[in-house]
C-alpha positions, -999 to 999 in steps of 0.1 A, spaced: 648 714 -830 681 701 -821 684 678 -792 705 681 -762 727 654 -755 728 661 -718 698 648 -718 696 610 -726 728 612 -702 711 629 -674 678 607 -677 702 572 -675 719 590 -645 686 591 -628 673 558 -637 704 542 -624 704 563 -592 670 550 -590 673 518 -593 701 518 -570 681 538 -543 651 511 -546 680 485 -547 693 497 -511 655 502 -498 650 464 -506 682 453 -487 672 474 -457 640 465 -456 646 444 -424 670 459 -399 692 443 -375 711 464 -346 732 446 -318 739 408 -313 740 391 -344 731 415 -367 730 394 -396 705 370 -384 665 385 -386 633 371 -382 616 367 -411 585 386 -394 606 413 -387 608 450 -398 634 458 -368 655 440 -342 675 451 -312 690 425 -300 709 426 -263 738 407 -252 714 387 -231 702 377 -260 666 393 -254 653 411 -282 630 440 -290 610 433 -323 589 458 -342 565 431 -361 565 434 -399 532 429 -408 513 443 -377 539 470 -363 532 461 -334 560 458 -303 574 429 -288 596 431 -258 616 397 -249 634 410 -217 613 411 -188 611 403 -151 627 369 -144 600 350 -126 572 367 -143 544 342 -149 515 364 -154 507 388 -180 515 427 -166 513 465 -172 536 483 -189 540 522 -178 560 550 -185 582 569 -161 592 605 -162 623 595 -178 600 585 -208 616 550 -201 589 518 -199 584 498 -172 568 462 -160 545 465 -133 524 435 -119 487 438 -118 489 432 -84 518 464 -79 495 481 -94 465 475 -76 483 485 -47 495 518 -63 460 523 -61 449 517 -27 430 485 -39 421 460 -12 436 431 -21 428 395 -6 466 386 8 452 349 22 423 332 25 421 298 41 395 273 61 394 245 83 388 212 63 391 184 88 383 185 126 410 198 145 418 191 184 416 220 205 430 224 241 422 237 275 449 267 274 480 263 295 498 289 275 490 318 252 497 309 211 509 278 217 512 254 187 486 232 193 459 265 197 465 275 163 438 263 136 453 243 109 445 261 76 439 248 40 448 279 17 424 284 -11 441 284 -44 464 309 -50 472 319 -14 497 291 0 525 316 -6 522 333 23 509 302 45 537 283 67 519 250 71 548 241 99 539 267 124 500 276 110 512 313 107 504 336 76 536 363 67 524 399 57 542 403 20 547 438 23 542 469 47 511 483 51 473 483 63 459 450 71 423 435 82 417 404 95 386 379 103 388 350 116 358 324 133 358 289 140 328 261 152 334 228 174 319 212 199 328 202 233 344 169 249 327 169 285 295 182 306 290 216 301 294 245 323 330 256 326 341 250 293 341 284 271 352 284 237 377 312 228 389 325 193 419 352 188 443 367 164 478 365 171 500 391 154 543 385 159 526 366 192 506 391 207 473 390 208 444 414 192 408 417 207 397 381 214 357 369 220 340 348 243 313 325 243 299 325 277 272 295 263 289 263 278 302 244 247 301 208 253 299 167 237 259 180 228 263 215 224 289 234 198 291 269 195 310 293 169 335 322 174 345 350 154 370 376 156 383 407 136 410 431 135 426 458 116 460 478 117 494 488 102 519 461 101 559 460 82 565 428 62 576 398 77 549 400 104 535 364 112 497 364 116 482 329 132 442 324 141 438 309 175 407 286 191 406 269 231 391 268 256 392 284 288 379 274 322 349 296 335 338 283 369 357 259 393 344 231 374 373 215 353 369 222 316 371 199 283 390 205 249 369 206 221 369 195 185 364 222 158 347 213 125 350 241 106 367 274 103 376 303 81 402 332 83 413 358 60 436 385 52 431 417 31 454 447 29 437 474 27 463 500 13 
């Protein structure tokens, strides 16, 4: 049987197509698009690589996704989600929490050291407001200058609040009063009608919800106000607690 000649031709055709094609699938093994395309990491499968110099990287080994460009100031680890538009997103934990009408714990913060308090003269005054150490994590919102918390964000807030000292002077008159101030009015306040005084303390507590806009200032108030026409005596508070939570 004769051979054809075609073929020998046609089967060094293919082998060199196929080296070639194998040759081209080596050199594009690692692909580069955008800002310096000729420079890959060697981990790399793809890069696209932003003016910004931020890069997305599709990981060689593990094909998994790694997204350089994110929120500037973003310190904690986050959510990614996916919009209508099919684009992703960043989205705190704490975003998202609220998304889902999560109470969150906006400040926390307690009295550490004995604080003065006075016979009122005049309602919120500086020297009324308790003097707060924020628990770790909550001095953001704490303004150590004038003892006020700021609200973050609009929304539904609760508040509690309580405070214990003991009195100056004889009892009788003196009555210990604790209240939350909100953009300097007040909410409910409570009364101790047992006479604090220098051998008898007594505690107060308060508590208060309602819809507030961000930028509100929050403060947690103690004095003392005069009951009878016998004078009345500052106390000294000891100890003391008040937190905020928005509720949605």
């Amino acid at each position: 049987m004769k051979a054809n000649p075609l073929s020998s031709k046609t089967i060094r055709v293919v082998m060199f197509a196929t080296a070639m094609t194998m040759s081209i699938s080596s050199a594009f093994a690692q692909v580069k698009i955008g800002t310096a395309p000729t420079v890959i990491g060697a981990n790399s499968n793809l890069e696209v690589q932003g003016t910004n110099n931020k890069k997305v990287i599709v990981d060689k080994a593990t094909s998994t996704l790694k997204v350089e460009n994110k929120p500037l100031a973003a310190a904690e680890d986050s959510v990614v989600t996916r919009g209508t538009d099919g684009e992703l997103h960043q989205i705190s934990s704490k975003r998202l929490l609220e998304q889902q009408n999560i109470p969150i714990t906006i400040f926390e913060g307690t009295l550490n050291n004995n604080q003065a308090i006075p016979v009122i003269v005049t309602n919120n005054s500086l020297d009324q407001r308790i003097d707060l150490t924020p628990r770790p994590g909550y001095a953001g919102v704490w303004n150590a200058s004038t003892k006020q918390v700021t609200l973050p964000s609009d929304g539904y807030y609760h508040f509690e609040a309580g405070i214990s000292c003991l009195g100056t002077g004889p009892g009788g008159s003196s009555v210990l009063v604790t209240r939350i101030f909100i953009e300097g009015y007040v909410a409910p306040y409570d009364y101790n009608y047992a006479p604090i005084a220098s051998d008898f303390g007594v505690s107060g507590s308060q508590v208060w919800s309602g819809m507030y806009t961000a930028g509100t200032t929050v403060s947690m108030n103690g004095y003392i106000s005069k009951r009878t026409i016998d004078p009345a005596y500052p106390a000294n508070c000891t100890s003391g607690y008040f937190n905020v939570t928005k509720v949605k």
